[in-house]
C-alpha positions in Angstrom: 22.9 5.5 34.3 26.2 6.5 32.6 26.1 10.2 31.6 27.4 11.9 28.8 25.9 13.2 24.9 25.1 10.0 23.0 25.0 9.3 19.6 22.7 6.3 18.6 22.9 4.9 15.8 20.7 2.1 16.3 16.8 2.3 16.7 16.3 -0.3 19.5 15.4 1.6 22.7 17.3 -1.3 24.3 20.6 -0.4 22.6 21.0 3.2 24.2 17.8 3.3 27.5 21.0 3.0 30.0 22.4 6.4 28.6 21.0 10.2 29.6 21.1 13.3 26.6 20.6 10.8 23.7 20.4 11.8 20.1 18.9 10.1 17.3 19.5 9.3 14.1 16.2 8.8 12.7 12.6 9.6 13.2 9.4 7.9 14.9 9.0 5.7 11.5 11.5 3.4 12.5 11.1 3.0 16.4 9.4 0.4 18.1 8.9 1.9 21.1 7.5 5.3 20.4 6.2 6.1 24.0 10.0 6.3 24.8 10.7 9.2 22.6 10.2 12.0 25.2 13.5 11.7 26.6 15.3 11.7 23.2 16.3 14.4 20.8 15.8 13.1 17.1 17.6 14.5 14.5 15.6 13.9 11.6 16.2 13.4 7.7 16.2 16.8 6.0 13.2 17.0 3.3 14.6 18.8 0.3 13.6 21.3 -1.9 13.3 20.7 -5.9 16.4 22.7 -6.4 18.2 20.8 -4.0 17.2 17.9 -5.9 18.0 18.3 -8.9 21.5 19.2 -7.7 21.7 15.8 -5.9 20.6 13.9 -9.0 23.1 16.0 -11.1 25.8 15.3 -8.2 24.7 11.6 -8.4 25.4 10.9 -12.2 28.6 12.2 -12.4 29.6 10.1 -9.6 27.4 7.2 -11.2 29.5 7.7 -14.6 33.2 7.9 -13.0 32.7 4.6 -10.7 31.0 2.7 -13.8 34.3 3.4 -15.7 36.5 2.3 -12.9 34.0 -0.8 -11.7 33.5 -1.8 -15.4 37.6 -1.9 -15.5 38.1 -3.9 -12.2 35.5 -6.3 -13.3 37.0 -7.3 -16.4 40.8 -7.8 -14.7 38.9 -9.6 -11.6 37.4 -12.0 -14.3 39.9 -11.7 -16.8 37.8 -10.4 -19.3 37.6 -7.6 -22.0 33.8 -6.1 -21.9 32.9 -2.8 -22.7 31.3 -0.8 -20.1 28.2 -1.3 -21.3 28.2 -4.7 -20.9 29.4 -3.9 -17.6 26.3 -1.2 -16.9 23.7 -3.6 -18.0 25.2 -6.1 -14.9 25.8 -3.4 -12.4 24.4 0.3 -13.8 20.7 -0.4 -11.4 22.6 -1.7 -8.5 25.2 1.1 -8.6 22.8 3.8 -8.7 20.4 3.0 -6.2 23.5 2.3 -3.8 24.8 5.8 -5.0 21.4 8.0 -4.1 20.7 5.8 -0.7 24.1 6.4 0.4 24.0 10.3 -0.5 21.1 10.7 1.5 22.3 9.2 4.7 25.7 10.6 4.2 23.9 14.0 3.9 22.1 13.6 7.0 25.3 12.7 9.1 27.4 15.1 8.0 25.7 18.0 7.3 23.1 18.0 10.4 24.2 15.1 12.8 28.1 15.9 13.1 28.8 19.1 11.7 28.5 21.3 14.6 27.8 19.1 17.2 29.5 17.0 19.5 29.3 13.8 21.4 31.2 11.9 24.2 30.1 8.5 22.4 28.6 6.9 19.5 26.3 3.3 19.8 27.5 1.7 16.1 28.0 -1.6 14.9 30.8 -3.1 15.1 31.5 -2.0 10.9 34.0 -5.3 10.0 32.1 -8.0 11.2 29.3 -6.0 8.6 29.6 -5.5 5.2 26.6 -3.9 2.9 26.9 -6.3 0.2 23.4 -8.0 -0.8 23.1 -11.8 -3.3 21.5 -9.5 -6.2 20.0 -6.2 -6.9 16.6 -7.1 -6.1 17.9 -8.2 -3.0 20.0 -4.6 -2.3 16.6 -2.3 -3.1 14.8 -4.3 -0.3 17.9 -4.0 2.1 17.5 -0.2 1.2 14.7 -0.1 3.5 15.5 -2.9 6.3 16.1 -1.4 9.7 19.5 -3.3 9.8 21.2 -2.9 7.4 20.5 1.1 7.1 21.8 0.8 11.0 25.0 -0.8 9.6 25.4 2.1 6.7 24.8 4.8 8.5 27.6 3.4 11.3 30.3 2.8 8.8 29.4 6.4 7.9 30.1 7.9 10.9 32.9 5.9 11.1 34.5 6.9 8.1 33.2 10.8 9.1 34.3 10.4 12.8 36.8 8.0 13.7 38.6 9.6 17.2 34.8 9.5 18.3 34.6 6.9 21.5 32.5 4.1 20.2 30.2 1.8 21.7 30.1 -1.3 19.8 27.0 -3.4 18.9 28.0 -6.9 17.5 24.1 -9.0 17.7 23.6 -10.7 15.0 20.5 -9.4 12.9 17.6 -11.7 12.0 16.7 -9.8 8.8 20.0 -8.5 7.8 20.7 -11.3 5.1 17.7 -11.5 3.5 17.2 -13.9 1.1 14.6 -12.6 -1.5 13.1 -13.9 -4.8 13.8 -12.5 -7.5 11.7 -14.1 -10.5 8.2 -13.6 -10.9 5.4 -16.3 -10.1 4.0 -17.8 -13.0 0.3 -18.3 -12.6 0.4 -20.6 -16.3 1.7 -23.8 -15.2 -1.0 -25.7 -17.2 0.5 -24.3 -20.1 4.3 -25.5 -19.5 3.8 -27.5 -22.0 5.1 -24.8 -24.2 8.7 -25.2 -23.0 8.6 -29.2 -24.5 8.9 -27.0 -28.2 11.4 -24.8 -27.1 14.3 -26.9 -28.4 12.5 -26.8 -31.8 12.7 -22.9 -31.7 16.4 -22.2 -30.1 17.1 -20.1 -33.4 14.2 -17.6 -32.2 15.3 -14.1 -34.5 13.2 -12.2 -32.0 13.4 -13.5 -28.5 10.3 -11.9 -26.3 10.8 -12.2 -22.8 8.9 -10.7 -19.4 7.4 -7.7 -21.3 4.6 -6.2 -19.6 1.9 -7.7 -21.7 -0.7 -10.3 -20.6 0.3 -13.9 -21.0 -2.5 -14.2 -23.9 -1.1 -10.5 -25.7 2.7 -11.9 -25.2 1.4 -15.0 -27.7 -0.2 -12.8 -30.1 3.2 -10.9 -30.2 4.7 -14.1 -31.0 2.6 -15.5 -34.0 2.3 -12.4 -35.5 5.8 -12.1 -35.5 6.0 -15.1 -37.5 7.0 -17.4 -34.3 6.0 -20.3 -32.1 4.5 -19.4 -28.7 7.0 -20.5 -26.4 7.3 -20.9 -22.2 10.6 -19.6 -20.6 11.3 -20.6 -17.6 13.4 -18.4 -15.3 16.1 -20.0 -13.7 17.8 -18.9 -10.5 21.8 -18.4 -9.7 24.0 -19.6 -8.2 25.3 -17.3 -4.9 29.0 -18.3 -3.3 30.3 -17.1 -0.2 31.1 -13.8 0.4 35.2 -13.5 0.3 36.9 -10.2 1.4 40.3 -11.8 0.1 38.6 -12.0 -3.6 36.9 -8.0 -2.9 40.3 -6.7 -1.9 41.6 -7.4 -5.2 38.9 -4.5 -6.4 40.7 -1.2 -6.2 38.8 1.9 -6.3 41.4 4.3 -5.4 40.1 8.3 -5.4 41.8 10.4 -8.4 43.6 13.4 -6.9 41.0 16.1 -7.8 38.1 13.7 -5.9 40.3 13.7 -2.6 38.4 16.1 -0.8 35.1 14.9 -2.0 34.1 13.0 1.1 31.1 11.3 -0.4 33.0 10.1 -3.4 35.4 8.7 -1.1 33.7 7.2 1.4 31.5 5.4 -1.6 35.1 4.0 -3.2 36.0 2.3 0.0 32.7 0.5 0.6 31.9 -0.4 -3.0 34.5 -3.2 -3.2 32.5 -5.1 -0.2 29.4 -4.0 -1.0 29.1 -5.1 -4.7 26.5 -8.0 -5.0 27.7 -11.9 -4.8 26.3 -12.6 -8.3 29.1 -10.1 -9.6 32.3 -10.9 -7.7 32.0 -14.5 -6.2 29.8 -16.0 -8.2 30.0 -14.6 -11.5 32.3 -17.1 -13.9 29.6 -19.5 -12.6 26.7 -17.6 -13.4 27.9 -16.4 -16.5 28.4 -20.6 -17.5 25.2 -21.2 -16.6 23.3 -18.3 -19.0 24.6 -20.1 -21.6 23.1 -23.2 -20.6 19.4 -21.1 -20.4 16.8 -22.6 -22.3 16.6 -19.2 -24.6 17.7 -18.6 -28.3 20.7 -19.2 -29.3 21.4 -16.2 -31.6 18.2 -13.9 -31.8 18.8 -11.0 -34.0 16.7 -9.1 -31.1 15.8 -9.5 -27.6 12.4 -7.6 -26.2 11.6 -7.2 -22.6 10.1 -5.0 -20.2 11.1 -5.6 -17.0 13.8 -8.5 -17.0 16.7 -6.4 -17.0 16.2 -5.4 -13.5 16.6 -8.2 -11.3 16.6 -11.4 -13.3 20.5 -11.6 -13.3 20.5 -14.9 -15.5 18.7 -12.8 -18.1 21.1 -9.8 -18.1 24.4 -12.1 -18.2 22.4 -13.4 -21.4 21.5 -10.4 -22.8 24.8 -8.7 -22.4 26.4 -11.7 -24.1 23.9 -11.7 -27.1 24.6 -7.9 -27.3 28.7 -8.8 -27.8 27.3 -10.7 -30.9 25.3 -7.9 -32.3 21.9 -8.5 -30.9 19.9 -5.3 -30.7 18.3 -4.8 -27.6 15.1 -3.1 -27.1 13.1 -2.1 -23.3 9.7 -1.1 -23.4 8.4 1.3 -21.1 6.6 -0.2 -17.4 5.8 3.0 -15.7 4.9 5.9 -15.3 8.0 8.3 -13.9 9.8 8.1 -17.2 10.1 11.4 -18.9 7.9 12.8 -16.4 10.5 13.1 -13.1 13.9 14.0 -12.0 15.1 10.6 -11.8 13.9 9.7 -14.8 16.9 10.7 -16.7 18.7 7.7 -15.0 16.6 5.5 -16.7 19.0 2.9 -17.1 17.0 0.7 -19.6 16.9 3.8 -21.9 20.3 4.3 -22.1 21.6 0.6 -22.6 19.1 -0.4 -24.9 19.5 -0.2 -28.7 15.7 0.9 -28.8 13.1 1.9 -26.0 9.8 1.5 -26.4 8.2 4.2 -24.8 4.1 5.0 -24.1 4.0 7.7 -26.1 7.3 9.8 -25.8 9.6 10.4 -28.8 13.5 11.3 -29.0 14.5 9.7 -32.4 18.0 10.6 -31.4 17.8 8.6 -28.7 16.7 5.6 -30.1 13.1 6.3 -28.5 10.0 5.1 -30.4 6.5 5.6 -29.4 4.3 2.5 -29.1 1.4 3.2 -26.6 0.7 2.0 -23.3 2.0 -1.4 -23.6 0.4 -2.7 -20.0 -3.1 -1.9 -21.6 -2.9 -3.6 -25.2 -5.8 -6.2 -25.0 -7.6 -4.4 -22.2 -9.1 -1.5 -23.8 -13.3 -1.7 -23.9 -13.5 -5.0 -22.1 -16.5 -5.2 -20.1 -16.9 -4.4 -16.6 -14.1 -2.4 -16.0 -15.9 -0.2 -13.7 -19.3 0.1 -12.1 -21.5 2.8 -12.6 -23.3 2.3 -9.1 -20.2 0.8 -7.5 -17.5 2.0 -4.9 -15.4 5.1 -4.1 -11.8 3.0 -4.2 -8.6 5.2 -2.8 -5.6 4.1 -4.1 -2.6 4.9 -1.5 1.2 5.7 -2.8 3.8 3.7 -1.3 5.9 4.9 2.1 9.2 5.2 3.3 11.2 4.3 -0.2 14.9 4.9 0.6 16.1 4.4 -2.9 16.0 8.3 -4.1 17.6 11.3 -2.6 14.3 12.7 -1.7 13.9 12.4 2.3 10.0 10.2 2.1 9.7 9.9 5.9 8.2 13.7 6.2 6.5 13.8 2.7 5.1 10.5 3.5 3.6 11.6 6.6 2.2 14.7 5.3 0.7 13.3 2.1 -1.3 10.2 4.8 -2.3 13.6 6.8 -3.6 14.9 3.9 -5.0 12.5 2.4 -7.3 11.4 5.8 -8.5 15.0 6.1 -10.0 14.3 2.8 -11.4 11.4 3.5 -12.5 12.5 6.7 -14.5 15.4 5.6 -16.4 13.0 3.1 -20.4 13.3 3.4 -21.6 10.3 4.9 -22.3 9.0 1.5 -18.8 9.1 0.5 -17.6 7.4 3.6 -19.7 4.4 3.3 -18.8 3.8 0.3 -15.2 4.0 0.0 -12.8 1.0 0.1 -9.4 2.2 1.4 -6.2 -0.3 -1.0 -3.0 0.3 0.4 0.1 -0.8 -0.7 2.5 -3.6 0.6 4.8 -1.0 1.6 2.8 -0.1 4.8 2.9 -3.4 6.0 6.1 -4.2 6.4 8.3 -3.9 9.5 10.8 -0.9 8.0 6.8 1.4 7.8 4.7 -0.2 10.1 4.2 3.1 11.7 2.1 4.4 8.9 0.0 1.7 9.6 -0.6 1.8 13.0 -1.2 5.4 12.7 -3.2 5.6 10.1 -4.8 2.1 9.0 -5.7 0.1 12.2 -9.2 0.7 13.7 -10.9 3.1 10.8 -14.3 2.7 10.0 -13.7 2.2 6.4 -13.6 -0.9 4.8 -9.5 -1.7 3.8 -8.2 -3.9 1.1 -4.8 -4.6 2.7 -3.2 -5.6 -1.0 -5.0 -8.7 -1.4 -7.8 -8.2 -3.9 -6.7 -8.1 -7.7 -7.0 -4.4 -8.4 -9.1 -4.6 -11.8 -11.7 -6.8 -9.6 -11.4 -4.0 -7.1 -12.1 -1.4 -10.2 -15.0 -3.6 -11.2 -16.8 -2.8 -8.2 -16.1 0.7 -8.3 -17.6 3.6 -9.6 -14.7 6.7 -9.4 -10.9 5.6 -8.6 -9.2 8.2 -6.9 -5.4 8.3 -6.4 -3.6 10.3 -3.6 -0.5 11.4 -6.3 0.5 10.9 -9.6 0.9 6.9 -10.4 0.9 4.4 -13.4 -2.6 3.6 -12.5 -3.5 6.6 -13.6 -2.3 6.5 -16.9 -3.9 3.1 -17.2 -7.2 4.2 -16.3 -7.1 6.8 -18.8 -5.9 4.5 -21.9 -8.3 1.8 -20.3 -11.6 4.9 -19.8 -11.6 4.0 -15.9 -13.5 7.2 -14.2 -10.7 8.9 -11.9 -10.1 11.5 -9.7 -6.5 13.0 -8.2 -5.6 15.1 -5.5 -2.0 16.6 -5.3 -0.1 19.1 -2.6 2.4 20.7 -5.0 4.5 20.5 -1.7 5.1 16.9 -1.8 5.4 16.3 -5.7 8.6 16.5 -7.8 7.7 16.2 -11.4 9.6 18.0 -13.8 8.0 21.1 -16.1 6.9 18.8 -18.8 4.6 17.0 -16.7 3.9 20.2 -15.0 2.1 21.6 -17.7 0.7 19.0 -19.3 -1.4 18.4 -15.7 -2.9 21.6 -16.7 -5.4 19.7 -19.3 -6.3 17.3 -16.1 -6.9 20.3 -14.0 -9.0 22.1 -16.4 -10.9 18.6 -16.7 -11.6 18.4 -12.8 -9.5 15.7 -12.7 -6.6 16.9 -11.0 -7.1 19.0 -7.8 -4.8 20.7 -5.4 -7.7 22.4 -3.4 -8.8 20.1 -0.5 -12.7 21.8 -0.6 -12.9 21.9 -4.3 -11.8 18.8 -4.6 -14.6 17.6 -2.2 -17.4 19.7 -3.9 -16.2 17.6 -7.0 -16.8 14.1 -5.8 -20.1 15.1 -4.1 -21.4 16.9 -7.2 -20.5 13.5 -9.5 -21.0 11.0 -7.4 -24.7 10.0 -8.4 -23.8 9.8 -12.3 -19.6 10.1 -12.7 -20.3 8.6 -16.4 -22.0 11.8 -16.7 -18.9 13.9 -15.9 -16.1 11.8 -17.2 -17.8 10.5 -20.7 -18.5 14.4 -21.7 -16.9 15.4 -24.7 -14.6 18.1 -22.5 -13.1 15.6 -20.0 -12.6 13.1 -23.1 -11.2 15.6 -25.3 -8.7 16.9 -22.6 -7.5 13.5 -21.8 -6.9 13.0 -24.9 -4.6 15.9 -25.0 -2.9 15.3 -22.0 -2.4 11.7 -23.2 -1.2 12.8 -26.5 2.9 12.9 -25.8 3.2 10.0 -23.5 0.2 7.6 -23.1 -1.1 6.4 -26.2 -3.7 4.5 -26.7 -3.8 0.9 -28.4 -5.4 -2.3 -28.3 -3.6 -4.1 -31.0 0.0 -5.7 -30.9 0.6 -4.6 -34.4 2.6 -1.2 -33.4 5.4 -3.7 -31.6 4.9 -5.9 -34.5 5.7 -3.4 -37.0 8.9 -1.5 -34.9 10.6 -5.5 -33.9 10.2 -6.4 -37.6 11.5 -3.1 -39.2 14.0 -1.6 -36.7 
């Protein structure tokens, strides 16, 4: 055994069993081999109060806003172009942030309880220059967030950067799962109807070009004719990705200004950004940006709709910048729930470079954003067999271990699981048989597979592990009940789905707004943050929910609580209206 105070970076009890007086850099979640852990000291990821967090996110902007100016700037003289930065922040504004907050919070960790104040005779990294954090796309880089790899790799040019006299112990395998390939366009479950795209050439000079909005195929055709225009098919295409070229990224320079010398963070983020940009922006971009205007999509729309697209679908936003140079308005609508309602939410990136947002129910006029309703529900509202009056108890599970946000999950997550089973466990037998447990793709995969094994393998409750449809799920179920605050919930209420919540104001972080308007769920027994009372609830419903949730009182105060952000609408003919006349 060699002797001395280690520092492991890496997770694999192989990489440091041979050393004595090992510390850790990471909790149980991400260890394979958690019988080992006796013999190792874990310094674990700080969970942070609200206050803290908002200082973070605050922190985080202003960073955000100083290295868009300077990336917009090196972009254009890399590509010899003349963009404005918001052409630039539609490219690279939800790539930049989520590097910015899953950086802080690892840098956090190291610095302020790994190294300061402690001291080791070695350090178990990777050998940093034969590993760069660049991903093929942003899709790509939000999944590498939370792949054992590549965090090993951040957190080592960290310490690096933080520690350099340390004595190092080099790692140079080569991982498995560090490049990950991933897909970032949407299955299409309508290739009967393809057909669609052989009329596409006849309708290139489309003035309103609608494109991956969160509406149903059949609602996203409505939207169409009623705007005056032939249904159309657009087929997504995929880029092109190069080779990764540190001679082409050194020509990036992202140089600290003299008053951000001392800032650590800002400096360690302006030397890794040059390498850690996505391919589809450096080495592949002239390429890319040839081939959007080859796309199959309008040639000069007066207005481009979409929901989701300008996320991930990289073809799209080289497009939609483009259009946007030529005096196409843009407008976003609204796909989930945290906007307006949590601390990130004033990152919302799609509200800020759009011309218009189309928001559930939320107004700023100033802004530029207009309230619609809940455009995932339009053509859902009183369909039949939505839920079951004599059906199932279904328990709809958060996701785990999300490293894009400043907020430390790994603790929170725990807790809220804890919680959530000493619910479930102190169900009447009643309860118990008739509850299905859905739980999220998140638990499965190899980053969280803790949670599962600790909390999913061998119940006796019957588990849908994410493979049903959820509104076949509903169908069969009598009372949904959500362990936190979700965009299924705000669907069931548009949609009149019977649903129950139980919160621990410990492990939530919505903002006052939503804070108060919870009040009207509360008072509607809805909403609980009393384990027993919560209990009594279910119990005291469960042989007739319709009787409970139907009541004038529980109708009337979703109504209100729905009133600023949730509205409800069955029609296309609000989207109609704002695309025509805006």
């Amino acid at each position: 055994m060699i002797n001395g105070k280690t520092l492991s970076l890496s997770n694999n009890y192989e990489d440091f069993s041979i050393f004595k007086n090992v510390v850790l850099v990471d909790d149980i979640f991400y260890l394979k081999k958690i019988e080992k852990l006796k013999k190792i000291r874990i310094i674990k990821n700080q969970a942070r109060d609200r206050k803290h967090i908002n200082s973070v996110y605050s922190y985080c902007e202003k960073i955000y806003s100083e290295l868009l100016q300077d990336i917009s700037i090196q972009l254009n003289i890399l590509h010899g172009l003349k963009n404005n930065q918001r052409y630039w922040e539609i490219l690279v504004g939800n790539w930049l942030i989520d590097f910015i907050l899953v950086c802080h919070k690892s840098f956090f960790n190291i610095h302020q309880r790994v190294l300061k104040n402690n001291k080791y005779s070695k350090c178990i990294i990777l050998k940093t220059k034969n590993h760069t954090l660049h991903t093929l796309n942003t899709i790509e880089a939000a999944n590498a967030a939370i792949n054992r790899e590549w965090n090993f790799a951040l957190n080592s040019k960290i310490v690096e950067f933080l520690s350099p006299k340390i004595k190092f112990i080099y790692k140079s395998k080569k991982f498995k799962n560090f490049r990950m390939r991933f897909n970032n366009f949407e299955s299409n479950n309508f290739d009967k109807i393809k057909k669609l795209k052989l009329i596409n050439n006849l309708v290139k000079n489309k003035e309103i070009f609608i494109y991956k909005t969160s509406l149903s195929f059949l609602e996203e055709k409505k939207l169409e004719i009623k705007l005056g225009q032939i249904p159309t098919y657009w087929e997504t295409k995929e880029p092109i990705y190069a080779k990764f070229s540190n001679k082409i990224r050194k020509k990036i320079k992202l140089d600290c200004s003299k008053k951000d010398k001392k800032d650590k963070f800002n400096k360690f983020l302006r030397k890794e950004i040059p390498s850690a940009l996505p391919i589809f922006l450096i080495e592949s971009f002239k390429k890319n940006l040839n081939l959007s205007k080859k796309l199959d999509y309008p040639d000069n729309p007066k207005k481009i709709f979409t929901c989701v697209a300008y996320q991930g679908d990289e073809l799209f936003k080289i497009y939609l910048a483009e259009k946007i140079k030529n005096k196409t308005q843009y407008f976003c609508g609204q796909h989930g729930n945290n906007y307006f309602t949590a601390y990130q939410s004033r990152i919302s990136l799609d509200v800020k470079t759009s011309d218009k947002f189309l928001s559930w129910g939320y107004k700023n006029s100033k802004k530029g954003i207009i309230p619609v309703s809940n455009i995932k529900c339009i053509g859902k509202i009183n369909k039949k067999k939505l839920s079951d009056p004599k059906g199932k108890l279904l328990i709809l599970f958060d996701d785990v271990g999300l490293n894009r946000s400043p907020i430390e999950r790994n603790d929170l997550d725990y807790k809220k699981l804890a919680s959530t089973f000493s619910i479930i466990n102190d169900f009447n037998t009643k309860l118990k048989k008739n509850s299905i447990l859905r739980i999220r793709k998140s638990h499965l995969n190899e980053f969280n597979s803790f949670y599962f094994k600790k909390f999913f393998e061998n119940i006796p409750y019957k588990l849908d592990i994410h493979k049903s449809n959820i509104r076949d799920l509903q169908s069969i179920s009598r009372l949904n009940y959500f362990n936190y605050y979700s965009t299924g919930m705000l669907e069931n209420f548009v949609l009149n789905i019977p649903t129950v919540c139980f919160l621990d104001k410990d492990l939530e972080f919505h903002n006052t707004f939503l804070q108060k308007k919870l009040k009207y769920l509360e008072e509607a027994k809805i909403v609980f943050y009393d384990k027993k009372k919560f209990i009594k609830h279910l119990i005291n419903i469960w042989n007739d929910v319709n009787f409970w949730w139907k009541s004038k009182k529980t109708q009337n105060l979703i109504k209100k609580f729905n009133a600023n952000f949730n509205l409800s609408n069955n029609s296309v003919d609000n989207l109609v209206r704002i695309l025509k006349n805006d």
